[in-house]
C-alpha positions as CSV (number, residue, x, y, z in Angstrom):
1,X,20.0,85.8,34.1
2,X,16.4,86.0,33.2
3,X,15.0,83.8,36.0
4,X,17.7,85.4,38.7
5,X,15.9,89.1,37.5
6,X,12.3,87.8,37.7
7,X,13.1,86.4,40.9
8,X,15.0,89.8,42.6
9,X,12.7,92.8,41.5
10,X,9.4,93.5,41.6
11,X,9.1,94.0,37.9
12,X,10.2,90.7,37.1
13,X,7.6,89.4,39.1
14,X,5.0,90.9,37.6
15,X,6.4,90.0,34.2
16,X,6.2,86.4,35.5
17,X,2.5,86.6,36.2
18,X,1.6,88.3,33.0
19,X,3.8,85.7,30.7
20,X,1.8,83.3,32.7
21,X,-1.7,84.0,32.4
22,X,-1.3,85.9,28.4
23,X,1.5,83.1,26.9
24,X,-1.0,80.4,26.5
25,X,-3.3,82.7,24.3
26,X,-0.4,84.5,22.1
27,X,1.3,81.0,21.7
28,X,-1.9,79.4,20.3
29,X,-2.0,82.2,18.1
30,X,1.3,81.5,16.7
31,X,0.5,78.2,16.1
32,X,-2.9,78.5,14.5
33,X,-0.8,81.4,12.2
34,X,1.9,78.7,11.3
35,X,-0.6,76.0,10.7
36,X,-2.5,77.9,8.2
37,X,0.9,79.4,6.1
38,X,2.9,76.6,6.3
39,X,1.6,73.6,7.9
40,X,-2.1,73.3,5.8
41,X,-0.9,74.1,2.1
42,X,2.4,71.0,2.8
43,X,-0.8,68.6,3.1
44,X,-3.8,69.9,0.8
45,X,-2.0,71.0,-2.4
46,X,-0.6,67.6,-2.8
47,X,-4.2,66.7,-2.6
48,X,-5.5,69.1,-5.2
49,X,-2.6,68.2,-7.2
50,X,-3.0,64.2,-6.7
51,X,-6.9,65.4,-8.1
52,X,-6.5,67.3,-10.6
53,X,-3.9,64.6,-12.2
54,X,-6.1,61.9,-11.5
55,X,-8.8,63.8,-13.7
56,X,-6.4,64.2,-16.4
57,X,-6.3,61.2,-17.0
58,X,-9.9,60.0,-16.4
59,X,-10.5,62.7,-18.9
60,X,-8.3,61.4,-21.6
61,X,-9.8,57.7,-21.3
62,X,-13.2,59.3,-21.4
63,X,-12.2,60.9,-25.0
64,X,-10.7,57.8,-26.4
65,X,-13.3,54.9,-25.3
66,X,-16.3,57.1,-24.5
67,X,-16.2,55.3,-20.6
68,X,-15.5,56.4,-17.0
69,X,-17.7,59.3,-17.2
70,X,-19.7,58.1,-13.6
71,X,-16.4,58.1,-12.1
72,X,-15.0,61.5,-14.0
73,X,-18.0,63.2,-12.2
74,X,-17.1,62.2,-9.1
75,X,-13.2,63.2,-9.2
76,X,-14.8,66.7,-10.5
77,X,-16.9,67.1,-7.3
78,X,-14.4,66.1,-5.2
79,X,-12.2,68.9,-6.5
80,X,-11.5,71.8,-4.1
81,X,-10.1,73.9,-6.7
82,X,-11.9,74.4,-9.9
83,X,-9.8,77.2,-11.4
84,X,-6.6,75.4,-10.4
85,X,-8.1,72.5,-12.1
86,X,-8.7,74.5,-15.2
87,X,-5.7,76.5,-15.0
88,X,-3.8,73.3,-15.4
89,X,-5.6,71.1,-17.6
90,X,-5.7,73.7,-19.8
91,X,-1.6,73.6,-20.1
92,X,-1.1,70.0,-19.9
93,X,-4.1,68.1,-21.5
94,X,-5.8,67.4,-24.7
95,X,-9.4,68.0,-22.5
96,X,-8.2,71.9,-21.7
97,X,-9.7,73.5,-24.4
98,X,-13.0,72.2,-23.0
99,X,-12.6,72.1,-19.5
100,X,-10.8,75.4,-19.5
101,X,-13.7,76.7,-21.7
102,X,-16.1,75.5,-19.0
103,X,-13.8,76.7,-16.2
104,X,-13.9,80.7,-18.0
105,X,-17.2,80.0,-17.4
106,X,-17.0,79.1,-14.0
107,X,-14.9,82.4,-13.1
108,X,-17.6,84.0,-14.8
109,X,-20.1,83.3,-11.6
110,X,-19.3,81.8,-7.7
111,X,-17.3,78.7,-8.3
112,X,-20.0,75.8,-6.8
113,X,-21.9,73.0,-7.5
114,X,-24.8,74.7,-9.6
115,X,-22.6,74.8,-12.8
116,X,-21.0,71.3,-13.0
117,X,-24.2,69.7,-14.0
118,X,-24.4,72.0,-17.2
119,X,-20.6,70.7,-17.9
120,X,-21.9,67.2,-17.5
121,X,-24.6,67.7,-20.0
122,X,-22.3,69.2,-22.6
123,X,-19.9,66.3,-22.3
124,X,-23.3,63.9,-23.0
125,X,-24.3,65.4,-25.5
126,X,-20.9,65.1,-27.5
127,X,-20.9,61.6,-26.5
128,X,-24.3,61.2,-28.1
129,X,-23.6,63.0,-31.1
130,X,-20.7,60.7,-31.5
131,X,-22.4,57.8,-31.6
132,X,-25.3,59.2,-33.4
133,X,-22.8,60.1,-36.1
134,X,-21.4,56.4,-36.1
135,X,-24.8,54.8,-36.8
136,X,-25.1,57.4,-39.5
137,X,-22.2,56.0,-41.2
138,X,-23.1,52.0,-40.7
139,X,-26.7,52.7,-41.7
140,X,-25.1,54.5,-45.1
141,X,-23.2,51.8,-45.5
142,X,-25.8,49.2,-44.9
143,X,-28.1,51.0,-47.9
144,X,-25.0,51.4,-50.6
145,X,-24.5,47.9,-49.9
146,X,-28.1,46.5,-50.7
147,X,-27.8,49.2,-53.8
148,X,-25.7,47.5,-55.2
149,X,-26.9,44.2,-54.3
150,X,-30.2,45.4,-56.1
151,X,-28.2,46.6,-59.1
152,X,-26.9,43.0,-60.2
153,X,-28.5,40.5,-62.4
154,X,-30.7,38.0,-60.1
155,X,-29.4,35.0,-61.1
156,X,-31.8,32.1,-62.2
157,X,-33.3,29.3,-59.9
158,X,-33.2,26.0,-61.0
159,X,-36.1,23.7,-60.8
160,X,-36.1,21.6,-57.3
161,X,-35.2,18.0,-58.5
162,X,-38.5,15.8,-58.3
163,X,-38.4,13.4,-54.9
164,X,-39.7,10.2,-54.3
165,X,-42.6,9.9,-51.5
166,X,-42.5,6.8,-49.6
167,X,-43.7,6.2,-45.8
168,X,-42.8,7.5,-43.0
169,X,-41.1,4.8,-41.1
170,X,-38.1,4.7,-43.5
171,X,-36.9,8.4,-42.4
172,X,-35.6,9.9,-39.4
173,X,-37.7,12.4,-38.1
174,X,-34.9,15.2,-39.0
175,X,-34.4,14.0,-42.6
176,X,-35.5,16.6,-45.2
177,X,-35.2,14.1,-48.0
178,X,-37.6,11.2,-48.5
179,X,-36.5,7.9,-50.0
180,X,-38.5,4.4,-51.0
181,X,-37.6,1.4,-48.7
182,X,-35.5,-1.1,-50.7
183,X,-37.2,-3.9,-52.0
184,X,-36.9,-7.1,-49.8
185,X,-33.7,-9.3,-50.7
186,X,-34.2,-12.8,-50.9
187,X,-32.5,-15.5,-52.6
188,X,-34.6,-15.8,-54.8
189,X,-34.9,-12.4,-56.4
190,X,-31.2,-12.8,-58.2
191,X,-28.6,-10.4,-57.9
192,X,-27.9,-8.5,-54.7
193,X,-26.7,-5.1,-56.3
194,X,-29.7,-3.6,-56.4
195,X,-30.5,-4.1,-52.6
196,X,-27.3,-3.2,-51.6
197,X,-27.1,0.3,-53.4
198,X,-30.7,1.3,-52.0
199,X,-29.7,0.3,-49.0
200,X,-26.1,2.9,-49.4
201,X,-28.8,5.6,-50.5
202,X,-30.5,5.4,-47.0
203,X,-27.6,5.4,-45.1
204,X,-25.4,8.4,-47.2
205,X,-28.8,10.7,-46.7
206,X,-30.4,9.6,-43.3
207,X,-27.1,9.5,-41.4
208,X,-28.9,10.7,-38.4
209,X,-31.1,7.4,-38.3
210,X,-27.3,5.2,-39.2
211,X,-25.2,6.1,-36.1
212,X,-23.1,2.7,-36.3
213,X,-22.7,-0.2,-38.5
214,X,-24.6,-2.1,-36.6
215,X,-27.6,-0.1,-37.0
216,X,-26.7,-0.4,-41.2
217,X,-26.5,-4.2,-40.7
218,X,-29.7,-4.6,-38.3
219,X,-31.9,-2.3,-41.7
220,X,-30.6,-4.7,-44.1
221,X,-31.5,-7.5,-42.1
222,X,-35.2,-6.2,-41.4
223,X,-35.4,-5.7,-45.5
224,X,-34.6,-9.5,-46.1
225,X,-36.7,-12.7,-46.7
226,X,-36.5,-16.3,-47.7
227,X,-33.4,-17.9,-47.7
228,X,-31.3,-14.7,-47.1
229,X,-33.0,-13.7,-44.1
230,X,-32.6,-17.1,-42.6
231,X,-28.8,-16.6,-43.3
232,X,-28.4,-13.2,-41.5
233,X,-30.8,-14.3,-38.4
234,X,-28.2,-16.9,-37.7
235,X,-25.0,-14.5,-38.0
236,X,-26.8,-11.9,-36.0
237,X,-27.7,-14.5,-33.5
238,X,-24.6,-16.1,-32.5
239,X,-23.1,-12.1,-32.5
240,X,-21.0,-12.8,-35.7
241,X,-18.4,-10.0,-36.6
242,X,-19.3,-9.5,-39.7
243,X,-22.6,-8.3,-38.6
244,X,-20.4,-5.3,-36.2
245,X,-18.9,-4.0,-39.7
246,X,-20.7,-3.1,-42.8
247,X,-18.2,-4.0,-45.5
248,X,-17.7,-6.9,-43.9
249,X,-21.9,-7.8,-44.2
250,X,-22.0,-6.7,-48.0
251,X,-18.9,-8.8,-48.9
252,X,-20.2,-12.0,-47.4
253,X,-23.8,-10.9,-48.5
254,X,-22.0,-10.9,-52.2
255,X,-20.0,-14.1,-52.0
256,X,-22.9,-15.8,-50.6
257,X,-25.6,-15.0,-53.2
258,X,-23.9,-13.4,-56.0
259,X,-21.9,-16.1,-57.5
260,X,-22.2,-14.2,-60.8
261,X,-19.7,-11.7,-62.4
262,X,-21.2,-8.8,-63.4
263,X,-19.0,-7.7,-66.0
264,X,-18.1,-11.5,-67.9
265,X,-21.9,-11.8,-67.6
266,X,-22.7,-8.4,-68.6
267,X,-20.0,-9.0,-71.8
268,X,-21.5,-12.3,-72.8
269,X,-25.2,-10.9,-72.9
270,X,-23.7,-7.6,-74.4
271,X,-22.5,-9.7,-77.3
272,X,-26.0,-11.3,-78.5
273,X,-28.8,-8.9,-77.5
274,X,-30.6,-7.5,-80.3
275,X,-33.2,-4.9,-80.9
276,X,-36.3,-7.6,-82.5
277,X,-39.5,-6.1,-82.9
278,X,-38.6,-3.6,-80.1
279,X,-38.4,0.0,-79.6
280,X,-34.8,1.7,-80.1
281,X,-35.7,3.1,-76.9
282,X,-36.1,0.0,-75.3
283,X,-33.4,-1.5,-76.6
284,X,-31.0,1.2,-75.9
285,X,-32.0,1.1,-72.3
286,X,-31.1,-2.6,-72.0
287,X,-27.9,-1.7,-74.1
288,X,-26.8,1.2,-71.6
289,X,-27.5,-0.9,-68.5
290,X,-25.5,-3.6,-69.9
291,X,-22.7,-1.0,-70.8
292,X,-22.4,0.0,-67.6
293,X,-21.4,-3.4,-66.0
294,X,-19.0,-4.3,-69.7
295,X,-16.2,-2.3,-69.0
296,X,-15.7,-2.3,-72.6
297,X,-14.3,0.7,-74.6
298,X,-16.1,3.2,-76.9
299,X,-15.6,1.7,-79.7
300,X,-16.3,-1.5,-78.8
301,X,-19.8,-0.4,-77.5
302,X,-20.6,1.3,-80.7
303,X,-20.0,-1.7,-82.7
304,X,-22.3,-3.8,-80.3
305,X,-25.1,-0.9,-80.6
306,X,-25.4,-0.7,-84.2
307,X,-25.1,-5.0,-84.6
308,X,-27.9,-5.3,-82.3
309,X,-30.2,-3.0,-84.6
310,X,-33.3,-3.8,-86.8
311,X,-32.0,-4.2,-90.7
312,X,-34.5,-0.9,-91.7
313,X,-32.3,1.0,-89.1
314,X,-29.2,0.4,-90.4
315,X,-30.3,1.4,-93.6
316,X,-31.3,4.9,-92.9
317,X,-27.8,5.1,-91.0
318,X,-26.0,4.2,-93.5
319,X,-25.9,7.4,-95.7
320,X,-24.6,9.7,-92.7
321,X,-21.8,10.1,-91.1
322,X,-21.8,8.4,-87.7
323,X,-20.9,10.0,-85.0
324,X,-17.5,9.1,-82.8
325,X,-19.3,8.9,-79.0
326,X,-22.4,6.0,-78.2
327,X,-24.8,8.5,-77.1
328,X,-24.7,10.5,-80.4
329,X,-25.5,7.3,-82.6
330,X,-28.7,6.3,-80.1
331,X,-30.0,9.6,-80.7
332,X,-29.5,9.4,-83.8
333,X,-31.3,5.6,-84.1
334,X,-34.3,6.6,-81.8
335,X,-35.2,9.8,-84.4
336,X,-34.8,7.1,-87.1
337,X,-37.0,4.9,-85.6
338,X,-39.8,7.4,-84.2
339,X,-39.6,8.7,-87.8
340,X,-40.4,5.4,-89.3
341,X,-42.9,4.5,-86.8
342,X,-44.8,7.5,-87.3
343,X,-45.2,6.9,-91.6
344,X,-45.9,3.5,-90.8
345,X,-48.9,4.9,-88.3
346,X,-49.9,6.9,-91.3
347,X,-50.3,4.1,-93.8
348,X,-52.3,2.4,-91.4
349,X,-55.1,4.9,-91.4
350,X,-54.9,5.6,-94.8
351,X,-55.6,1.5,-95.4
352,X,-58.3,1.6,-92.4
353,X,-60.2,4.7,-94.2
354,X,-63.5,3.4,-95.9
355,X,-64.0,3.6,-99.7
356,X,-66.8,6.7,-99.5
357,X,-63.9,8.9,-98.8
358,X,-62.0,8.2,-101.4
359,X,-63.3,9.1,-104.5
360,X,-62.6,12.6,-105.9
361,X,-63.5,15.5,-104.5
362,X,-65.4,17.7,-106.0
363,X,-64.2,20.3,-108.5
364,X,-62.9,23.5,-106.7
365,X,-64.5,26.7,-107.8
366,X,-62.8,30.4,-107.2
367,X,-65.3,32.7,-105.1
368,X,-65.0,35.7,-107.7
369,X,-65.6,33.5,-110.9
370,X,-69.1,33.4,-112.4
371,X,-69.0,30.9,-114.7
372,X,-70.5,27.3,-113.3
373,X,-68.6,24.8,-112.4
374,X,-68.0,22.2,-115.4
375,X,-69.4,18.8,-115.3
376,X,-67.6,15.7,-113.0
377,X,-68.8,13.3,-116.0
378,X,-65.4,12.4,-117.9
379,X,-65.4,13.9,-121.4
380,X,-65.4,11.3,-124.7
381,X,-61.6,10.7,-125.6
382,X,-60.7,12.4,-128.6
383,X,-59.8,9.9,-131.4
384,X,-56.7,8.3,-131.3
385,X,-53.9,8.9,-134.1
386,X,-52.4,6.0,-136.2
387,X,-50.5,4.2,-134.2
388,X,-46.9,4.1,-134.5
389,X,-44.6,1.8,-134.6
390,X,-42.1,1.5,-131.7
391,X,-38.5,2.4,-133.0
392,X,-35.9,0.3,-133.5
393,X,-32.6,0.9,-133.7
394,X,-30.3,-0.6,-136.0
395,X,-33.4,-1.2,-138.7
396,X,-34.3,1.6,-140.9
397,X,-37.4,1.0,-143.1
398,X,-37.5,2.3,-146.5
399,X,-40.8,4.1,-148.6
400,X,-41.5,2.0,-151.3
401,X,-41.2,4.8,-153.3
């Protein structure tokens, strides 16, 4: 009907031309008036919204770990919306009271960029304070600590242990602790203990210079001569296995040379030693090295001690009461014995002094008394009473009167 009444009358016609030339303008119009009510807000606010959630959360990570506070700035200058922002933090986040402070203050001037980096300092300088606060605390705890480290007793050092200096070839160049080389081992020199346990006393403190038994065997073998060196060249040169193991080396080392037992000869020396013209201290040394290899009981050690002493010994120990353990009894017998060296020292000198000194010394005279000092001649003996006769007893005399 519309086009039929355009089409017959002159006022459609003209309607025609002016829907033609004004539609285009009014209908952009329309469009640009729909876009900006209806079709803009459906796309942006889910924006600002997707924004302002996104700092939530950046916020509330920023509070707990002190981090993300580059990329917290950022989501804030991206923000389109600062008192939408701060309208909603404000009801939904633990940051509200501060942000929303800040955003009161952003209503309170035009809402730009010149007041976020005042925001920005203000959460820095919490962040600082925080920390600051935390080193406070360690540092207080730090100084009651070394209080009352200060406060206890310093307990007493004991003297380092004296240690033997020897070259430098027997040490590894790490080794702290210095040790004499063993004595050279030959067949000659007797028993084969005493090589053996210098030889352990390297190799439990150098370890770093003993990697492997062979290393252990190959220093015994440079601290041998005579007749026992000849016998370890010829293991170590046809690649023996006992020279790959060391209790294998010191076992045949022992069976070779050692055909002695240590305690049945230890027992049958143990059993006739005897002190002689000796020192106690001497003799006690011998005794306790001999103990050691006996294997005999207490008892049995103390009997052997005091049979092996001088006969003047024994008779000072007899009056006391003898102790129940060995080393009581050969302290005892060496203070006896220094005792009675030391008086015999003394008669010595007295018998060694010349004759001058030993007439009598002159007669002692006070320093208040005035009277002189009486003669040195002897006086005359006064004359002597009637002797008497000794008495007897069962003989009485009679007076003849």
């Amino acid at each position: 009907m519309l086009r039929l009444f355009c089409a017959k009358t002159r006022g459609g016609n003209m309607l025609v031309r002016c829907y033609r030339g004004k539609l285009s303008v009014w209908a952009a119009l329309c469009v640009l008036v729909l876009c900006w009510f209806y079709i803009f807000p459906v796309y942006r606010l889910p924006r600002d919204k997707d924004i302002v959630e996104e700092v939530l959360r950046q916020g509330e990570a920023w509070q707990k770990n002190q981090t993300g506070i580059d990329h917290y700035r950022k989501l804030l200058t991206e923000c389109c919306e600062p008192r939408k922002m701060f309208a909603v933090t404000k009801e939904n986040s633990p940051m509200g009271k501060v942000l929303w402070y800040d955003g009161e203050f952003y209503h309170s001037r035009t809402v730009n960029n010149e007041t976020y980096p005042l925001f920005v300092q203000v959460e820095f300088q919490s962040a600082v304070t925080n920390q600051v606060n935390h080193l406070a605390l360690q540092m207080q705890q730090v100084l009651s600590h070394l209080k009352a480290g200060s406060s206890a007793p310093t307990p007493a050092m004991p003297d380092p242990p004296s240690v033997v200096v020897v070259s430098d070839h027997t040490t590894s160049p790490g080794s702290t602790l210095r040790l004499a080389p063993p004595e050279r081992f030959s067949r000659d020199s007797g028993n084969c203990r005493p090589f053996l346990v210098q030889c352990e006393l390297h190799f439990a403190h150098n370890p770093a210079a003993f990697v492997s038994d062979q290393a252990r065997v190959a220093f015994m073998l440079s601290h041998m001569s005579g007749r026992a060196a000849a016998w370890a060249t010829a293991e170590w040169s046809r690649n023996s296995p006992i020279c790959q193991s060391l209790n294998m080396f010191t076992q045949t080392l022992s069976r070779v040379f050692d055909h002695s037992s240590p305690s049945r000869e230890a027992s049958r020396v143990i059993m006739q030693i005897k002190q002689g013209q000796q020192r106690v201290t001497d003799y006690a040394i011998y005794f306790r090295t001999l103990a050691a290899d006996s294997g005999w009981n207490t008892p049995a050690l103390i009997d052997a001690f005091m049979n092996g002493l001088k006969d003047s010994i024994k008779d000072q120990l007899a009056p006391h009461e003898l102790p129940t353990d060995l080393d009581s009894i050969i302290a005892m017998a060496i203070h006896i014995d220094n005792r009675l060296h030391e008086r015999q020292e003394e008669r010595t000198r007295t018998s060694a002094r010349p004759p001058s000194h030993m007439g009598r010394s002159p007669a002692f005279r006070h320093p208040w008394s005035s009277s002189p000092p009486s003669s040195a001649s002897p006086k005359e003996p006064a004359p002597s009473a009637a002797p008497e006769e000794p008495m007897q007893l069962g003989r009485a005399k009679v007076s003849p009167e």
